[in-house]
C-alpha positions in Angstrom: 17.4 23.6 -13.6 18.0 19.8 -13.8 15.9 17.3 -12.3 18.5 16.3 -9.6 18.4 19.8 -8.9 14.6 20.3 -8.6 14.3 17.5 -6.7 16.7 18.8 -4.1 14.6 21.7 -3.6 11.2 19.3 -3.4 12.3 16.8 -1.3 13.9 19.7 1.0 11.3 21.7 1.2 8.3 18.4 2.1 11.0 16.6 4.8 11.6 20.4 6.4 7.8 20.9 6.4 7.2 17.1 8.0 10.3 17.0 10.1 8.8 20.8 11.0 5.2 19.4 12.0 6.8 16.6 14.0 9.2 18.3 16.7 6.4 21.2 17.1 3.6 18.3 18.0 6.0 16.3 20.1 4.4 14.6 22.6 5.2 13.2 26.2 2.4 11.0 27.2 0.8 8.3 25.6 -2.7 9.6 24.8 -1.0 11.9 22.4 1.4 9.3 21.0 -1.3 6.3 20.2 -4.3 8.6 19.4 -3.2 12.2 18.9 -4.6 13.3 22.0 -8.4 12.0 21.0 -9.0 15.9 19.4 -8.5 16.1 16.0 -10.7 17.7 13.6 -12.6 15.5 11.4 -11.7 17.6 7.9 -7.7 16.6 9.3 -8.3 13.4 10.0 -10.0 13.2 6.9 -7.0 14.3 5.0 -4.5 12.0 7.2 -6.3 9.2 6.6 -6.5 9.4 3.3 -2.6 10.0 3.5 -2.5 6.7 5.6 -4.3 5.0 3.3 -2.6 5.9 -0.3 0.2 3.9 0.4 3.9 3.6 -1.5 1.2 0.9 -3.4 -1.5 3.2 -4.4 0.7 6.2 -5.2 3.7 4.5 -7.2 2.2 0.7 -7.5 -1.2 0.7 -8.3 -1.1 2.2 -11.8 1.8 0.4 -13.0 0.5 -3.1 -12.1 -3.1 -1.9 -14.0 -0.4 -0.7 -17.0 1.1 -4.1 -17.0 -1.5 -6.2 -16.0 -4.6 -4.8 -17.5 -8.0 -5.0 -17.1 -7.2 -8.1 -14.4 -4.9 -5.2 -12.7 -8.0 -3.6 -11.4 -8.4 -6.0 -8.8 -6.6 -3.7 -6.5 -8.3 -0.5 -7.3 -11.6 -2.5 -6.7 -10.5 -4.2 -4.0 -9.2 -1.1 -1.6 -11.7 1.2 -2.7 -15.0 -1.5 -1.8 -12.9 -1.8 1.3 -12.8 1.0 2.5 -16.2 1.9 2.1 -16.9 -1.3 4.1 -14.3 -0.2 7.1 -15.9 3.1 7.0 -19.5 2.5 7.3 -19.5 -1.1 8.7 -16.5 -1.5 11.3 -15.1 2.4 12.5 -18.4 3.9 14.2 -18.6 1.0 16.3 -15.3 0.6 16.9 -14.9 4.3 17.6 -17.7 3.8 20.5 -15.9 0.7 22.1 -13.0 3.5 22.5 -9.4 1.3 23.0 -6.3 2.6 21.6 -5.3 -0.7 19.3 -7.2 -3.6 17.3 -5.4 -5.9 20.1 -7.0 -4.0 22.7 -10.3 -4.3 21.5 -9.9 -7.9 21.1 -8.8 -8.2 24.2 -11.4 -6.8 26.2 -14.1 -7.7 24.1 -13.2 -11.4 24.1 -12.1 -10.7 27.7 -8.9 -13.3 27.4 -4.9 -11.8 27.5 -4.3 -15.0 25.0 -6.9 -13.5 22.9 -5.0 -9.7 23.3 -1.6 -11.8 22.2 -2.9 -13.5 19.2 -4.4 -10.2 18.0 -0.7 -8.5 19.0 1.1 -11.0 17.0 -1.1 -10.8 14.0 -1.4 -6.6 14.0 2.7 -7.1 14.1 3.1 -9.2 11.0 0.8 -7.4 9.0 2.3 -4.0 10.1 5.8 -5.4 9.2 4.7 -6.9 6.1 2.8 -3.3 4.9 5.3 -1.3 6.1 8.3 -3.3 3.6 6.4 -2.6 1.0 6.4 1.4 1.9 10.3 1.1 2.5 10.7 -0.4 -0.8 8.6 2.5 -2.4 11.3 4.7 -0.9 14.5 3.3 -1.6 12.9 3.0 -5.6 12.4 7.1 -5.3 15.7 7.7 -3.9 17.6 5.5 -6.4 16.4 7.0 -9.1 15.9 11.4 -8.2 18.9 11.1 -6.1 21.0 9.3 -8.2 21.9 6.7 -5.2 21.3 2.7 -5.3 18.0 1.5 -4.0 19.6 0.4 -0.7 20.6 3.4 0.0 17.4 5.3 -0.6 15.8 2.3 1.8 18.5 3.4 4.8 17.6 7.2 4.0 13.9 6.6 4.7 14.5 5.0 7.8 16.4 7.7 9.4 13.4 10.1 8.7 10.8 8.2 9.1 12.5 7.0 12.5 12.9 10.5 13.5 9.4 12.0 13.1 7.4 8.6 14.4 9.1 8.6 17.5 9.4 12.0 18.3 5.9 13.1 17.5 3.8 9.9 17.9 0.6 9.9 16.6 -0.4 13.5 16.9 2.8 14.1 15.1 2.0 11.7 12.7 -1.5 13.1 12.0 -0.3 16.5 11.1 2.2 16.0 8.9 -0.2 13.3 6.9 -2.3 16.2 6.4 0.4 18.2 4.8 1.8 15.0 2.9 -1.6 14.4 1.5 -1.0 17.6 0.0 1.9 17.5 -1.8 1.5 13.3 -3.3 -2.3 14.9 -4.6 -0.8 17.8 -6.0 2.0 15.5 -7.4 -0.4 12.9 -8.7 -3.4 14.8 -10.4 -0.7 17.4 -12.1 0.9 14.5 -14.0 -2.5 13.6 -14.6 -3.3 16.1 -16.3 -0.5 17.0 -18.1 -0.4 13.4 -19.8 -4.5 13.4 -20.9 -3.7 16.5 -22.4 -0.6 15.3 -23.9 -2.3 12.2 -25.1 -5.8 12.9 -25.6 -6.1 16.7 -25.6 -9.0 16.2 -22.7 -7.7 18.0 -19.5 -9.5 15.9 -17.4 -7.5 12.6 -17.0 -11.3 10.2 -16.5 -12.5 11.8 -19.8 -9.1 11.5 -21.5 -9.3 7.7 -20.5 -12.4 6.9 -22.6 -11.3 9.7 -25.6 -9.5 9.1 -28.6 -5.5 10.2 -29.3 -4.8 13.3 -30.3 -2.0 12.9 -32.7 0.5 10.3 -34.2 0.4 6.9 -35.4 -2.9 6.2 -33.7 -4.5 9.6 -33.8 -8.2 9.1 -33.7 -8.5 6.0 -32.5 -9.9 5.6 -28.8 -7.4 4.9 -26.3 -8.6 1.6 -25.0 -8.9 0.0 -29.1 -5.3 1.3 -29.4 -4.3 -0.4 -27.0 -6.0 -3.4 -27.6 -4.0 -3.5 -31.4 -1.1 -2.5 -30.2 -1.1 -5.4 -27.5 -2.0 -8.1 -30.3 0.3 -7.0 -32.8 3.0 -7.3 -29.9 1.5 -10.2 -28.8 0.7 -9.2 -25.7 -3.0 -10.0 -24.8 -5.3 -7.4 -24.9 -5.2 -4.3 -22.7 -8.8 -4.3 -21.8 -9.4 -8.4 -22.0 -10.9 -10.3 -18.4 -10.1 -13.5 -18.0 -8.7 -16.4 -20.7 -5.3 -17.5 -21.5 -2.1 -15.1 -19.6 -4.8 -13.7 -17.6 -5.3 -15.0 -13.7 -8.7 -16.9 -13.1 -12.2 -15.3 -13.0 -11.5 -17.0 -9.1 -7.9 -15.4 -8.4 -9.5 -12.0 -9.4 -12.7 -12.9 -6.9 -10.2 -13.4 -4.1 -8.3 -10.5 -4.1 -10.8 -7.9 -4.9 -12.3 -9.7 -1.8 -9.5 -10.1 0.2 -7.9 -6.6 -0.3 -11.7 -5.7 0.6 -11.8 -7.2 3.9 -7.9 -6.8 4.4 -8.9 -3.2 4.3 -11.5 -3.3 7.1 -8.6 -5.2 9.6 -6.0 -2.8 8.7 -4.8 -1.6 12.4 -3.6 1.4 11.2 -6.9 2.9 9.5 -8.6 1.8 11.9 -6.6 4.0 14.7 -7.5 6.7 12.8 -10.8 6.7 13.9 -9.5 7.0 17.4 -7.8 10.2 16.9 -11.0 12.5 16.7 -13.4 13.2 19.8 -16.8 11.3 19.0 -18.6 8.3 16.9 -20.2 11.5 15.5 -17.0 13.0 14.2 -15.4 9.6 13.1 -18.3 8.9 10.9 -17.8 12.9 9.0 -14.1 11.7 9.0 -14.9 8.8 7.3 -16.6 10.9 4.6 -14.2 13.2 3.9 -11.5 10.5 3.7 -13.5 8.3 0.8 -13.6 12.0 -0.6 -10.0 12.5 -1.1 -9.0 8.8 -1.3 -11.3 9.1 -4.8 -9.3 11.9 -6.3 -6.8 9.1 -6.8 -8.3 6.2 -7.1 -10.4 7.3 -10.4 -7.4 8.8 -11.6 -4.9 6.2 -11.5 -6.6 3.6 -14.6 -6.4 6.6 -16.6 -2.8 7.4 -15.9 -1.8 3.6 -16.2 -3.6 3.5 -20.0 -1.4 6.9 -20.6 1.8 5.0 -19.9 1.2 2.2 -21.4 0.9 4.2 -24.6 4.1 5.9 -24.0 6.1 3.5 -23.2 5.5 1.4 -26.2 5.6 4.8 -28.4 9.3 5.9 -26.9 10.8 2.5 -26.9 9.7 0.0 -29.3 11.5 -0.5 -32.3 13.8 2.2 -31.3 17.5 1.8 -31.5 19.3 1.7 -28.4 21.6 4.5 -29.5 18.7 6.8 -29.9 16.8 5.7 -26.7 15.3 8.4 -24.6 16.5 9.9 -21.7 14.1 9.1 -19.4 15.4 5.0 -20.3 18.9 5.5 -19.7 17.8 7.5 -16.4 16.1 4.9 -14.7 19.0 2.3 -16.4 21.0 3.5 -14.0 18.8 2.4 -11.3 18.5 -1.9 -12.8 14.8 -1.5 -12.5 14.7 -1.0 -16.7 17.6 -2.7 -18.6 17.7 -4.0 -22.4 19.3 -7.1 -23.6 20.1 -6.7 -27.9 19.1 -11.2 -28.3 19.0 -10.2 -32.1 22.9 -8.4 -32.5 20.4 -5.2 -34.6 20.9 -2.7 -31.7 16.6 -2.2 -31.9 14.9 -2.3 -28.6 12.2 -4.7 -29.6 9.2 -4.4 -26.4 7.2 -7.8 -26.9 5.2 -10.3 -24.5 7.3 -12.6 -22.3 9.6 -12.3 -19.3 13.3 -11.0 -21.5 15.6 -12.4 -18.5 15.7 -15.4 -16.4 15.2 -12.7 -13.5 15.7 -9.7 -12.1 18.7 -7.9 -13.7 21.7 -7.7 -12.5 24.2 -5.8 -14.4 28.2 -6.6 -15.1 29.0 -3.4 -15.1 30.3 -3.8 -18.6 29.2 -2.5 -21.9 27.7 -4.5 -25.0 28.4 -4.0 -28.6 24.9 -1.3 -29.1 25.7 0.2 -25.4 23.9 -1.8 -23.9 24.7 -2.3 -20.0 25.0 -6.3 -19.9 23.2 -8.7 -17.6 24.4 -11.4 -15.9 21.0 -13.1 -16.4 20.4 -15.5 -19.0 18.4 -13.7 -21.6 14.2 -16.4 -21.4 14.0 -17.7 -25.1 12.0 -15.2 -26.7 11.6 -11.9 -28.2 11.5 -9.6 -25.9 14.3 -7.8 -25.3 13.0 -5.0 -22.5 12.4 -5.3 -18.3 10.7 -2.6 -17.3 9.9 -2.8 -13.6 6.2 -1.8 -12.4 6.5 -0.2 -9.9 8.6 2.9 -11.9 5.4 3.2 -14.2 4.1 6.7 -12.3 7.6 7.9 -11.3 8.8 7.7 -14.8 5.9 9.4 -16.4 6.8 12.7 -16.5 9.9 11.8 -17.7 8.9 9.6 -20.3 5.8 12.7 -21.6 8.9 15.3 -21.5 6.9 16.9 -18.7 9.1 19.9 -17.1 11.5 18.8 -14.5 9.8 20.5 -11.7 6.6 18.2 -12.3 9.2 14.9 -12.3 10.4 16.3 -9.1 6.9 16.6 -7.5 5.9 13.4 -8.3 9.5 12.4 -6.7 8.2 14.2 -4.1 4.7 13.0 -3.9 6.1 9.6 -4.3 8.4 9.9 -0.9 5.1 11.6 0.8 3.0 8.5 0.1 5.4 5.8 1.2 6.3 7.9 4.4 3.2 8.6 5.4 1.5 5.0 5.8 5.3 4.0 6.9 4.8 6.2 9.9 1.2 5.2 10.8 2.3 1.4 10.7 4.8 2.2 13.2 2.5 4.0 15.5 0.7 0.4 16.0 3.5 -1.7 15.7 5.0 0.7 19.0 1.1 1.0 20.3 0.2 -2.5 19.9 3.8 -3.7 21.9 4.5 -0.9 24.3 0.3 -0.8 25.2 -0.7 -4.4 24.6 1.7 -6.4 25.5 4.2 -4.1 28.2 1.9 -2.4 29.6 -1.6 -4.5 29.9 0.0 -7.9 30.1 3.6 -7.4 31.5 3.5 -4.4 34.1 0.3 -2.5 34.8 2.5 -0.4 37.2 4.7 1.1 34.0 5.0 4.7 34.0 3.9 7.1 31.2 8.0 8.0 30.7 7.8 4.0 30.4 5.6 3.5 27.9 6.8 6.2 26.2 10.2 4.4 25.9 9.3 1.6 25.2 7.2 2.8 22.5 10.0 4.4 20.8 12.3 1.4 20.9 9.9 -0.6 19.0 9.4 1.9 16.4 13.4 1.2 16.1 13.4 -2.4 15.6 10.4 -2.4 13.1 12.1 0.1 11.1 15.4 -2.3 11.2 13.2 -5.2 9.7 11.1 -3.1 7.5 14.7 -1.7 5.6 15.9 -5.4 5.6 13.0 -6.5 3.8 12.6 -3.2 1.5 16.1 -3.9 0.4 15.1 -8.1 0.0 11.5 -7.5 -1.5 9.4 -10.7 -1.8 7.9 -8.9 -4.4 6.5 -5.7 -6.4 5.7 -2.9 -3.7 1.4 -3.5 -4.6 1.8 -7.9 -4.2 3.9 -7.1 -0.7 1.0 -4.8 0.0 -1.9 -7.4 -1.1 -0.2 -9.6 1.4 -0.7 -7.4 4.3 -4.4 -7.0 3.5 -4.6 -11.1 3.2 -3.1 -11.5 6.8 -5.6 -8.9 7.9 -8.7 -10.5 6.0 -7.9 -13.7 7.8 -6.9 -12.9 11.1 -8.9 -9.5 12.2 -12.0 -9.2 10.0 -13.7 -12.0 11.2 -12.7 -11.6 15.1 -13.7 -7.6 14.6 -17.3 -8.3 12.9 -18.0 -11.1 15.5 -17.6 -9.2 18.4 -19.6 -6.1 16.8 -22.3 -8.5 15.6 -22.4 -11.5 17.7 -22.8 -11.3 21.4 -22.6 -15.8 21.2 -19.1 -14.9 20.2 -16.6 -16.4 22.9 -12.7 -16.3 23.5 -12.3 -19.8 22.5 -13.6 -18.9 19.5 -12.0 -15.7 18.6 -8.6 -17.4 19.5 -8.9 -20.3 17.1 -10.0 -18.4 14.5 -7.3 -16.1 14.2 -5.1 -18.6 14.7 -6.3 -21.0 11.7 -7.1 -17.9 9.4 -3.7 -16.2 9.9 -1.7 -19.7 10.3 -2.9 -20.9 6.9 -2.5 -17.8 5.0 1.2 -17.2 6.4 1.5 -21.0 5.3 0.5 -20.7 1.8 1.7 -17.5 1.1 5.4 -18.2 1.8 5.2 -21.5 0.1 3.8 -20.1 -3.0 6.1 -16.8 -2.7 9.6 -18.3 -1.1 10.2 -21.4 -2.2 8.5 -21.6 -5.2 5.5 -24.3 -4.7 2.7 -23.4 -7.3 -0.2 -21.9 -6.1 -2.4 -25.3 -5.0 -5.5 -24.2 -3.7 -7.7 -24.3 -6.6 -5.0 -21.6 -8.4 -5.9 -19.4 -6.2 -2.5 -16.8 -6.0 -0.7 -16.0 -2.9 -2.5 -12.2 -3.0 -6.0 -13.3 -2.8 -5.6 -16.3 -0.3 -6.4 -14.3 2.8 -10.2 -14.6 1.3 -9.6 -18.3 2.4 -8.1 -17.6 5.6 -10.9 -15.0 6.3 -13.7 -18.1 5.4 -11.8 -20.7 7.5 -11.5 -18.6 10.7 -15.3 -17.6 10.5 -15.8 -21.7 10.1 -13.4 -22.4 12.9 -14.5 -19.3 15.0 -18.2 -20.1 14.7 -17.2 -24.5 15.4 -15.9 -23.8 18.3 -18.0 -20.9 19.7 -20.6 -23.3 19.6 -18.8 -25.9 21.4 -17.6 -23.7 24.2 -19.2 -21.5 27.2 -21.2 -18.0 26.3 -19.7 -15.1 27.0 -20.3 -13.8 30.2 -23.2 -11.3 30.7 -21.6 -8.5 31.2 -19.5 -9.1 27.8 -23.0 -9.7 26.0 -24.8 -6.3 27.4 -21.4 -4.9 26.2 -21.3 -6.0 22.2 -25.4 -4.7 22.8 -24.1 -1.0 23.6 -21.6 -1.3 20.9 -24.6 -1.4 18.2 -26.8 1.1 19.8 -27.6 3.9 17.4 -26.9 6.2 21.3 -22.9 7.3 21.3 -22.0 10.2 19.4 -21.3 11.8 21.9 -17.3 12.5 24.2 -14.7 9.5 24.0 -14.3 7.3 26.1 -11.9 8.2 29.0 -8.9 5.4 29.3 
C-alpha cells in the first residue's frame, strides 16, 4: 500500500483509540477535569507523563536541531533531561503534599496574596500558549506532509481533535489517552531507530550504532562521528562533533539554555499537574521514577538518530542531479519545508554551509529549467543550493532510509501522538488555571461545579484559537518556540516555587516582584531579539537561554525585597515547615 494509504489506517486507528479513551472518561465535575479525580495509578501516570513531557519538540524537533546544529544541539537534550530529574526529585513531592490543583494556586495560598495568585495566572498562561504553538506547529508539519494538505490546514485539523478530547474528558481524559499515545510515538520512535543503526551501522541497537563504524559505501569503516566530521569540512560545514568556536553559539549561550530549559522544566505547570493526579507524595515520587524511565528510552535515542540523518541526507542529495532526486525530496517538496534553488544553471543539488535563500521559501508555483519548483526568495550569495527545514529531520527518516511505508506512517503517527498529547495537558492548565484561579477563587466563590465546568471548556476554546494562529505564524522552529516556554517558566515560577518550599522569610511582596521582573524581562528580550530583529545584547546570550537571566534577576529582586518587607505570617511559616517534613505520604489532601 502507499504511504497516504498507511497513514490513513495509522492515524485512524490512534485518533479512534484517543477520541475512544476520551468520551468513555468524560467527566462532570471539576476534581476529575483538573486532576483526574486524584486516583491514578503511578505506572499510568508514569506513562502520561512521559507522554506530556515528549513534546511535538522532543519527538519531531529535538533530533533534527542536534542533526543541524551539532554537538552545540545537545543543549536541549541536556537541558530537559537535567530538568526533569530536578522537578522530579526536588519540586513534585513537596508540591504533591501542599495538594492545590494549579502552580497559581499554590502561589496563591502559599504567599497568601490574590495579586500573587494573578501574577502566577498570567505567567502559567503565556507559557502554556507559547508551549502549546509550538505543539500546533508540530501538527500542521505532520499533516502537510502524510496527508498531502498545506501546513495550515493540518494546524486547523489538530485543533478540532485536540479541542474535542480536552474538553470533553478533562484531565482524567487526558491522562488515559497519554498512556495510550505514549505507546504508539515509542513504538514509532525506537522502530525507526532501529531500523536506521542497522541500516547504517549494522548494530541493532541505535546507542551502540552511534559510536560504531558504517557498514557499507563510500565511508564504510570509518566511525560514524569521524565521518561526519570529514564530510562537514569538505562541505564546509563545521564539524559535526566540534563545541564551541567560530558558527558555533558561545560556551555562555550553551550554559544558559542547558540551564534554563533545566529550570524551565521544573516551572512547567503542566508536569507539574501531573503529580496531582495520583493519590499520595508516596505514589508521586514512584511516578516520578517511572516517568524518567520511559522519558530515557527517547532521550538516549534521539543523538543517535540525528547522526543517522545527517548521514543520509548528505548521502541522497548531494551532488545529485535534481532529475534523479529521491522520492522522499520531492515528497516533502511539496510541503515548502525542503526546496532547491539550481544558482549554478548544472541541474546538481549541491548541499553546502550557509543559509541558500534570503528566507523561508516561498514558491511561484512555476517550474525552473532542471524542474526545480522556483522561489520567490532571493537565492543568499553562496553555494548552497538546499533548505532543508529541521524540524522534518525524524519524520522524513524513514523515507529518506527506504524504510517500508508502514514504519513512515507510524512515525506519522507517533509524530501526531507527541504533539497532541502535551497540546492537551497545556490546555488542561490554561482552562484550570482561568476557570479555578481566577473565576472561581478570585471572581465568584459561589460558582457552581456545572460553572466551572463551563467555563473551563470555553477557555480551552480560545487557547486553541491562539495556539492555531501562532502554529500557522511560528516565531520559530517547533524546539526554539519550545525553549521559550521553558525560559518564561525559569524566570517566572522556579524561583517563586523553590522559595516557598525552602524559605519560610519568603513574603508576597517578594514573590510578586520577582515574577514580575523575571518574566517582564525575559518577555522583553525575547521578542526584541525574535520579532523585530535587535541582536542578542546581553552578553550574546540568545533569546532561548535568557530565561537563566530572568530566573537570576527575580531570585535578586525576590530576595531585595523580601528583606525589606514584613515576614510572613506564622501560620504561613509553620505551613512552608510541614511542606518539608519527611511525614506525608500518606491520602491527598481534600479540596
Amino acid at each position: 500500500m502507499s504511504i497516504l494509504a498507511w497513514t490513513y489506517i495509522m492515524v485512524f486507528i490512534t485518533f479512534g483509540l484517543y477520541l475512544g479513551i476520551a468520551w468513555r472518561c468524560r467527566v462532570q465535575d471539576t476534581k476529575g477535569f483538573y486532576v483526574a479525580g486524584g486516583g491514578v495509578p503511578p505506572l499510568a501516570n508514569g506513562l502520561a507523563t512521559a507522554a506530556d513531557w515528549m513534546s511535538a519538540a522532543s519527538f519531531i524537533s529535538m533530533a533534527g536541531m542536534i542533526s543541524f546544529l551539532g554537538y552545540t544541539g545537545a543543549v536541549y537534550l541536556m537541558g530537559w533531561t537535567g530538568g526533569y530529574v530536578l522537578l522530579a526529585l526536588l519540586l513534585a513531592p513537596y508540591l504533591r503534599k501542599f495538594g492545590k490543583f494549579t502552580v497559581p494556586d499554590f502561589v496563591g495560598d502559599r504567599y497568601y496574596s490574590s495579586t500573587a495568585r494573578l501574577v502566577a495566572l498570567i505567567c502559567a498562561i503565556f507559557v502554556s500558549i507559547t508551549y502549546v504553538v509550538g505543539q500546533m506547529r508540530g501538527v500542521g508539519i505532520v499533516f502537510s506532509r502524510f496527508l498531502e494538505v498545506d501546513v495550515n490546514t493540518g494546524v486547523f485539523i489538530g485543533m478540532a481533535i485536540v479541542f474535542f478530547y480536552a474538553a470533553l474528558g478533562g484531565m482524567k481524559g487526558i491522562t488515559w489517552t497519554q498512556v495510550a499515545q505514549y505507546c504508539v510515538l515509542i513504538t514509532a520512535f525506537v522502530i525507526t531507530a532501529v531500523s536506521l543503526s542497522i541500516k547504517v551501522t549494522g548494530n541493532p541497537i541505535p546507542q551502540l550504532g552511534f559510536g560504531s563504524t558504517i557498514a557499507e559505501g563510500q565511508y564504510a569503516g570509518q566511525y560514524l562521528l569521524t565521518a561526519l566530521d570529514n564530510i562537514a569540512t569538505d562541505l564546509g560545514f563545521r564539524e559535526y562533533t566540534s563545541a564551541f568556536g567560530p558558527g558555533n553559539m558561545n560556551m555562555l549561550s550553551v550554559i544558559c539554555i542547558t540551564m534554563a530549559l533545566m529550570v524551565g522544566t521544573a516551572g512547567l505547570p503542566h508536569v507539574i499537574i501531573r503529580f496531582y493526579t495520583v493519590p499520595s507524595v508516596k505514589a508521586a515520587r514512584i511516578s516520578a521514577g517511572y516517568a524518567l524511565l520511559f522519558i530515557a528510552i527517547l532521550y538516549t535515542t534521539a543523538p543517535a538518530v540525528a547522526a543517522f540523518a545527517r548521514y543520509n541526507i548528505i548521502d541522497s542529495l548531494n551532488e545529485q542531479p535534481y532529475a534523479e532526486a529521491p522520492s522522499w525530496f520531492t515528497n516533502w517538496e511539496q510541503t515548502g519545508l525542503v526546496a532547491w534553488v539550481d544558482k549554478n544553471d548544472d541541474g546538481i543539488m549541491q548541499f553546502r554551509a550557509g543559509a541558500p535563500f534570503s528566507g523561508i521559501p516561498r514558491f511561484t508555483g512555476e517550474t525552473g529549467e532542471h524542474g526545480q519548483r522556483l522561489v520567490a526568495n532571493e537565492p543568499t550569495d553562496n553555494a548552497n543550493e538546499l533548505y532543508i527545514d529541521r524540524d522534518i529531520i525524524v519524520l522524513a527518516n524513514p523515507e529518506i532510509a527506504n524504510l517500508p511505508n508502514w514504519v513512515i506512517a507510524l512515525v506519522a503517527a507517533g509524530g501526531l501522538a507527541a504533539a497532541l498529547s502535551t497540546a492537551s495537558g497545556l490546555l488542561i492548565v490554561i482552562s484550570s488555571s482561568v476557570s479555578h484561579d481566577l473565576y472561581y477563587r478570585m471572581i465568584n466563590r459561589q460558582a457552581t461545579e456545572k460553572q466551572r465546568m463551563l467555563v473551563s471548556r470555553i477557555m480551552i476554546g480560545v487557547a486553541v484559537i491562539i495556539a492555531g494562529y501562532f502554529g500557522i505564524n511560528p516565531p520559530g522552529f517547533v524546539a526554539q518556540i519550545v525553549a521559550f516556554a521553558f525560559g518564561l517558566a525559569a524566570s517566572s515560577f522556579f524561583p517563586v516555587i523553590i522559595l516557598g518550599i525552602f524559605s519560610k522569610r519568603m513574603n508576597k511582596e517578594g514573590a510578586i516582584a520577582g515574577m514580575t521582573a523575571g518574566i517582564g524581562f525575559t518577555m522583553f528580550y525575547i521578542i526584541q531579539t525574535r520579532f523585530f530583529g535587535v541582536d542578542p545584547w546581553f552578553f550574546g546570550i540568545t533569546a532561548e537561554g535568557i530565561g537563566t537571566v530572568g530566573m537570576v534577576l527575580n531570585f535578586l529582586v525576590a530576595f531585595v525585597v523580601s528583606s525589606m518587607t514584613k515576614a510572613p505570617p506564622q501560620e504561613i511559616q509553620d505551613l512552608v515547615e510541614s511542606i518539608r517534613s519527611p511525614r506525608g505520604a500518606g491520602a491527598a489532601v481534600d479540596h
